[in-house]
VEXGU-678486 format. One record per residue: x negated, y, z negated of N, C-alpha, C in turn; residue in one letter. Coordinates in steps of 0.1 Angstrom, whole numbers, plus 2048, in hexadecimal, padded with zeros to 3 digits. Layout:
XYZXYZXYZa/...
REM end
This chain:
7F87F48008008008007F780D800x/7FB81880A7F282180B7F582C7FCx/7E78307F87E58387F17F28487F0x/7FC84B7E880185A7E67F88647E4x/7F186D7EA7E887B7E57F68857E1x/7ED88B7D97F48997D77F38A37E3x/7F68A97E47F98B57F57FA8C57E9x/7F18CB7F07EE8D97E77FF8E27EDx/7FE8E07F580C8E97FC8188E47F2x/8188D77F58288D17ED8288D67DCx/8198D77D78128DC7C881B8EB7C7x/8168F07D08169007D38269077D0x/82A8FC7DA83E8FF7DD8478FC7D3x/8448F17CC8488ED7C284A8F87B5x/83C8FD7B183B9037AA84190F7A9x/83B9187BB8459207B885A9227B5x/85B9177BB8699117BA86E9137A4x/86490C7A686990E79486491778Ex/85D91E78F85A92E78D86393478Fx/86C93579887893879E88893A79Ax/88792979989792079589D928788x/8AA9287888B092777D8B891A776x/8AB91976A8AD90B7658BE90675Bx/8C19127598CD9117548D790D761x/8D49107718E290D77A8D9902784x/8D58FE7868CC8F47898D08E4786x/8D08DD78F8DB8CD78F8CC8C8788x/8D18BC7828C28B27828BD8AA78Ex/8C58AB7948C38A47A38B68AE7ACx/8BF8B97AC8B58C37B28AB8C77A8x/8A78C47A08998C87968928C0796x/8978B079688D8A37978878A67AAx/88D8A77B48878AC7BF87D8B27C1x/8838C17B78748CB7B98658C37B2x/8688BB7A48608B579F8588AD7A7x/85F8A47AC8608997B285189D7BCx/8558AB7C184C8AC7CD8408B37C9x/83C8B97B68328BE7B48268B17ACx/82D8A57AE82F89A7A382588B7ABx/82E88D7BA8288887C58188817C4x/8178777BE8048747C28008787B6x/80987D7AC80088179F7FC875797x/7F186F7917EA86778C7E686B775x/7ED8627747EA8667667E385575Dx/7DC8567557D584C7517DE84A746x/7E383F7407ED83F7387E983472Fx/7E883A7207E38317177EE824713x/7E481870D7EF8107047E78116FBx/7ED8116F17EE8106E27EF8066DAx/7EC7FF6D77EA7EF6CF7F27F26C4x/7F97E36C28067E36B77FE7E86ABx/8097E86A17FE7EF6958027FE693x/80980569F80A81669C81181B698x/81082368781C82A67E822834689x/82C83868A83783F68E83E844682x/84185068884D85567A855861680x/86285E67886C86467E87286E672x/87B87667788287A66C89088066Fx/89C8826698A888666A8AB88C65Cx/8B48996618BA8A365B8C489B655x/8CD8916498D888B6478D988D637x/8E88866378EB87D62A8E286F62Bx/8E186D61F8D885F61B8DC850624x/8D384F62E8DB8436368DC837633x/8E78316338E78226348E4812636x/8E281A6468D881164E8CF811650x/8C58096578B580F65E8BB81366Dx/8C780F6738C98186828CA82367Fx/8D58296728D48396758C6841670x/8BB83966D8AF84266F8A683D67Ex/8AB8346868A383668F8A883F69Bx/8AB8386A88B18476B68BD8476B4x/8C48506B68D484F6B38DC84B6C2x/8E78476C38EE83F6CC8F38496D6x/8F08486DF8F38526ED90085B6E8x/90C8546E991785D6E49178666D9x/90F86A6CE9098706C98FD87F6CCx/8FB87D6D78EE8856E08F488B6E8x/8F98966DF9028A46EA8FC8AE6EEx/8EC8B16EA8E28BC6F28D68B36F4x/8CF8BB6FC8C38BB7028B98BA6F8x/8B08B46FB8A28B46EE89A8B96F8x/88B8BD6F987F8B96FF87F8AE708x/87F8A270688089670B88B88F710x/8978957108A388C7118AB896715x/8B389071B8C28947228CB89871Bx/8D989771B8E589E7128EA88C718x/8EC88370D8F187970E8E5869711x/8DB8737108CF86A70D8CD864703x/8C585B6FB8C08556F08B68536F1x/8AC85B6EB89E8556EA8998586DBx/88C8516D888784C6C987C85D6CAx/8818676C08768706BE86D86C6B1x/86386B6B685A86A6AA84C8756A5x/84486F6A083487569F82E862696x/81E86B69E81686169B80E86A68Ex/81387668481187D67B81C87B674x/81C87866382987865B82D88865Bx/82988F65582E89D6578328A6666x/83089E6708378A76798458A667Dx/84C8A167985B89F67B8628A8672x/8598AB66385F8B865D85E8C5664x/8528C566D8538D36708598D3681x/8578C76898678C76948738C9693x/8788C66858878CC6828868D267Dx/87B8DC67B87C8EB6778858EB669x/87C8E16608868DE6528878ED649x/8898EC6418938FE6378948F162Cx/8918FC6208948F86138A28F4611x/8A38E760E8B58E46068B58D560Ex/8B38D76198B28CC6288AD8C161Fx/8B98B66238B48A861C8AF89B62Ax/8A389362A89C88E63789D881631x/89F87A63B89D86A63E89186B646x/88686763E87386B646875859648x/87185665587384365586284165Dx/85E837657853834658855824664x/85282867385281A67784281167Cx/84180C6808378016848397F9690x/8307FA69E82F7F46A882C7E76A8x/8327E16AC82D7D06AD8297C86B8x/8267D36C48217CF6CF81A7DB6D8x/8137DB6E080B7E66E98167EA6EDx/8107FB6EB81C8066F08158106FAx/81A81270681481771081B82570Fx/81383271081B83D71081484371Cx/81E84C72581A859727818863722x/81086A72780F87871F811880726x/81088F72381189B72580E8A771Fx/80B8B372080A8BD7177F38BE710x/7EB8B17157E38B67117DD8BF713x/7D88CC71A7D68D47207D08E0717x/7C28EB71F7C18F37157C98FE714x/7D19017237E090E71D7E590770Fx/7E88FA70C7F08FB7057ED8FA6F9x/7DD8F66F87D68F86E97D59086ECx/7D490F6EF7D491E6EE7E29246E9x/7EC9206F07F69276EF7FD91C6DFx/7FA9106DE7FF90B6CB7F690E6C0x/7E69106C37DF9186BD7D890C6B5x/7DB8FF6BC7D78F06B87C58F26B1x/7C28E86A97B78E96A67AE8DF6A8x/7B38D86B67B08CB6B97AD8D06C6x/7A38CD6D479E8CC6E07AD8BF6E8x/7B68CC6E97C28C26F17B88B96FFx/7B38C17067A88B77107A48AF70Fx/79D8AF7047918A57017948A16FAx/79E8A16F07A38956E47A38876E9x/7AA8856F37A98726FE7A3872707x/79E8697077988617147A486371Ex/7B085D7177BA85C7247BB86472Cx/7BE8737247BC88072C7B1887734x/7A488172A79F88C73579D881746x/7A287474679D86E7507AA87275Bx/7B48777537C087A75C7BE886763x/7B28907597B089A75F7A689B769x/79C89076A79388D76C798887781x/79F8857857A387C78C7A1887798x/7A289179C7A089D7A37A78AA7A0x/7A38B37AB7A38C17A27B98C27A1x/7BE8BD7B17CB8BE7B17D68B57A4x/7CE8AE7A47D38A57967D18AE78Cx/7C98B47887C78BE77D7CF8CA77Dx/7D38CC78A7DB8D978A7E98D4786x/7EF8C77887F88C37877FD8BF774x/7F28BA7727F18B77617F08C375Dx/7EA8D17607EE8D97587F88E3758x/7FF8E076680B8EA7628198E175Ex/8168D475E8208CD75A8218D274Ex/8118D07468128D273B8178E2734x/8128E873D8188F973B8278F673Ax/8308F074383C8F37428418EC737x/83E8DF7328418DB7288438DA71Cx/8348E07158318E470B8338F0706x/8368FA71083590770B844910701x/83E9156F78489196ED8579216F2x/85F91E6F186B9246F58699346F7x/86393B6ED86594B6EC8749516F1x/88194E6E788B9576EC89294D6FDx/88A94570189293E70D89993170Bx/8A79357138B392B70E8B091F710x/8AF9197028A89096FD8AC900708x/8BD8FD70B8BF8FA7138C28F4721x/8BF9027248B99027348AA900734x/8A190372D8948FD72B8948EF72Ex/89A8EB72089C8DB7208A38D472Bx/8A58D97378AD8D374589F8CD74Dx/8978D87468868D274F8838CC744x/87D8CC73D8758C573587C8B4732x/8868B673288C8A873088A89E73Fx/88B8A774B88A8A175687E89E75Cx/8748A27568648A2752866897750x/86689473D86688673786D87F742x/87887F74387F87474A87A86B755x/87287475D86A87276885D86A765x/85586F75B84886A75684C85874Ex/85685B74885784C74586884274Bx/86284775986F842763868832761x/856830760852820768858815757x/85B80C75F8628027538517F974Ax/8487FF74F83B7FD74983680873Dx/83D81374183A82073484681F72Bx/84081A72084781D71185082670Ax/84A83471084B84270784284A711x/84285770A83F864709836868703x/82686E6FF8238776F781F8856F6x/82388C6F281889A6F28198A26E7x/8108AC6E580D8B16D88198B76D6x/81A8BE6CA8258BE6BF8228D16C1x/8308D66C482F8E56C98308E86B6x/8368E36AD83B8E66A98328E8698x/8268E16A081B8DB68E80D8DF695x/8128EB6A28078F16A87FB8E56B1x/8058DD6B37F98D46BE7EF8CD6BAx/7F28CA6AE7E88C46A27E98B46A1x/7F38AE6A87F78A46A780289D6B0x/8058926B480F88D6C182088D6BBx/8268906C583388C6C683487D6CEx/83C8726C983D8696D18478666D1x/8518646E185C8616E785A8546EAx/8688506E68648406E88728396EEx/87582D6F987E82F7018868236F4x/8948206F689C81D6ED8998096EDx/8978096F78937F96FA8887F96F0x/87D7FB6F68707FA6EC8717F86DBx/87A8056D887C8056CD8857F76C2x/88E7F76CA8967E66CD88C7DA6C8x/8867D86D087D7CB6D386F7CC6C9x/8667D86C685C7DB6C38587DE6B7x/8607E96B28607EF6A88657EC698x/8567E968F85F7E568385F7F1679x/8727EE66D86F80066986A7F5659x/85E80365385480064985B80763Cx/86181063F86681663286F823637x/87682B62F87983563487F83F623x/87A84A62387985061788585A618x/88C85E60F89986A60E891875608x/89188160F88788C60688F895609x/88D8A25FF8968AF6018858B8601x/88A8C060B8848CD60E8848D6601x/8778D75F987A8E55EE8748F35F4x/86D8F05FA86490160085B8FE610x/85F90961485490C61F84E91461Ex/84591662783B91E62482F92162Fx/83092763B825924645827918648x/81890F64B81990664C81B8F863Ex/81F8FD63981E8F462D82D8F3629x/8338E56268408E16218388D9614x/8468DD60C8478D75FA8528CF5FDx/8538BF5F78608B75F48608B05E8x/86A8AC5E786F8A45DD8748995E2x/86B88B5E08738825E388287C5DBx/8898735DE8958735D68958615D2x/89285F5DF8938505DF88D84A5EEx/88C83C5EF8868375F988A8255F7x/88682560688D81560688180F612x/87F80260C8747FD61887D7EC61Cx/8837ED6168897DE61889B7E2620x/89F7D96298AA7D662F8B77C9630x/8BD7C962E8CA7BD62E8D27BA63Cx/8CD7B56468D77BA6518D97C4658x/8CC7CE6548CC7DE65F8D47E564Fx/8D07E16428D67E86368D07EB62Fx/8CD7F662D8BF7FD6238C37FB615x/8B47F560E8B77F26028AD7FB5F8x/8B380B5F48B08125F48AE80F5DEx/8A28155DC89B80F5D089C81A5C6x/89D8225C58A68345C08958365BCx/88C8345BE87E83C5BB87483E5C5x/86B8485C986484B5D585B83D5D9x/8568405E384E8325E68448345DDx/8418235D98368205D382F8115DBx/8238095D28217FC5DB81E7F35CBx/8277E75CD8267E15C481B7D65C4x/8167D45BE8097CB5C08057BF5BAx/80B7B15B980F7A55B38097A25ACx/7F979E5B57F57975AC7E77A05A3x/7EA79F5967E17A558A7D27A058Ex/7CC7AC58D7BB7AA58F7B87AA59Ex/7C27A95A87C17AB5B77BB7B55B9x/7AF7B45C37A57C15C17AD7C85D9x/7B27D45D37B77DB5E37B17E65E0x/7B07F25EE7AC7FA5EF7B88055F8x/7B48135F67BD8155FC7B9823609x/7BE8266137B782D61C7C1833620x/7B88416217BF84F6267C584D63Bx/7CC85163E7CE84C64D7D085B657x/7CA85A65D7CC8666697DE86766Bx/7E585B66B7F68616697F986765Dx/7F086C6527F487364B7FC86763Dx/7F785F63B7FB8546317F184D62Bx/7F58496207EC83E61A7EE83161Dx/7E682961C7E98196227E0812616x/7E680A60F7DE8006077DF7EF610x/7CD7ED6107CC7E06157CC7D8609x/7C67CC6117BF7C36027B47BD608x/7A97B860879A7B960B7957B3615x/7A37AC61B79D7A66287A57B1634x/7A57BC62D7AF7C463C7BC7C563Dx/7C27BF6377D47BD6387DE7C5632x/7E37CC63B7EC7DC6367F77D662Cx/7F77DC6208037D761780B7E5618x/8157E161D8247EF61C8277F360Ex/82C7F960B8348005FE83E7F35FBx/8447F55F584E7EB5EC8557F35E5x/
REM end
């Protein structure tokens, strides 16, 4: 099968087209087109991820019952646009950071969260998007969005039209609302994602987190995967007491790491790890997701209890 190139003209037209468009009156039909044709021959290196990877979610609620109402919520429920999703979409928002899902829902003191801690049980293949240095400039990230992966810089790496393509995707994607109707924003951005993980081989979604300054990943994750793959580890009830910049205060309330049937068996005290047997010598380690993990001496992750 002969090779797709990118074509600098079709790059050119495209762009100006959505420079242009008004994303609030604009079909998805006609926006996947214009895409379609800036998108043409674009080459992206797309990592997998080995089972093993915390995820964590969080929702604005009353104390849930289940472990489904802390993971994606059910299409008929999904009446606007996210970033990554449609108006009647379902997809798994997460972070591979425990604290960034407080500051994606823009939590406020009083706000009571179901923070759910899940665990991958097989290689997860993501695309990405968003690494770019407009967009460490413009979140004020304190991380080299370029150079943080291999995956990326070889996506960038592929020639110069592929680079031009990775970075303005990433411009349109990532970039902060300022005052523009969420919306109609989200008419592109969701049809972005939609597109990037159209192949039945891509898992999800990743790109940095607009919202925790680019310091860390958001990961979208498609509802099958989540189905088949994903095991939940715990999931904690916390109330928001103070914000503050970047700094949030909570109070946990309670937490539950055990299930009956998809039925949380919720233990009315914050997580702890119980530890059986007397004189058992474990250790315990700080984790880049922002958690502690106690092993026991041959390597083996013991959960909370």
């Amino acid at each position: 099968m002969k090779e797709v190139k990118l074509n600098s003209r079709n790059i050119r037209n495209a762009i100006s087209r959505l420079e242009e468009m008004d994303l609030s009156q604009i079909s998805k039909e006609d926006l996947r087109k214009v895409l379609s044709n800036l998108m043409l021959g674009y080459k992206v290196q797309a990592p997998q991820f080995e089972s093993g990877l915390d995820i964590f979610r969080a929702i604005i609620c009353d104390k849930p019952d289940t472990v489904g109402k802390c993971s994606y919520p059910p299409t008929r429920y999904v009446k606007a646009r996210g970033r990554a999703n449609d108006a009647n979409q379902s997809v798994f928002y997460g972070s591979n950071f425990r604290g960034v899902p407080l500051f994606e829902l823009r939590c406020k003191p009083g706000d009571k969260i179901a923070l759910s801690h899940w665990r991958t049980t097989q290689p997860l293949v993501l695309n990405h998007i968003g690494f770019t240095e407009e967009t460490e400039e413009k979140l004020g990230s304190k991380r080299s969005l370029p150079e943080i992966y291999d995956f990326v810089k070889k996506t960038n790496n592929f020639d110069d039209l592929n680079e031009m393509v990775h970075e303005y995707l990433g411009f349109m994607f990532s970039k902060p609302l300022d005052g523009e109707d969420e919306q109609a924003y989200y008419n592109l951005t969701s049809t972005i994602s939609d597109m990037m993980m159209q192949s039945e081989h891509i898992n999800g979604l990743m790109f940095p987190t607009n919202q925790m300054f680019g310091n860390a990943e958001n990961i979208i994750l498609k509802p099958e995967y989540v189905d088949k793959f994903m095991e939940f580890v715990s999931v904690e009830y916390i109330e928001i007491t103070s914000s503050e910049g970047a700094t949030y205060e909570i109070n946990s309330l309670d937490s539950a790491t055990r299930e009956e049937s998809g039925i949380l068996q919720w233990s009315g005290r914050p997580l702890q790890w119980t530890l059986d047997q007397a004189g058992a010598l474990y250790k315990f380690e700080y984790q880049a997701s922002g958690i502690w993990v106690a092993k026991d001496l041959e390597g083996n992750i013991l959960n909370p209890s």
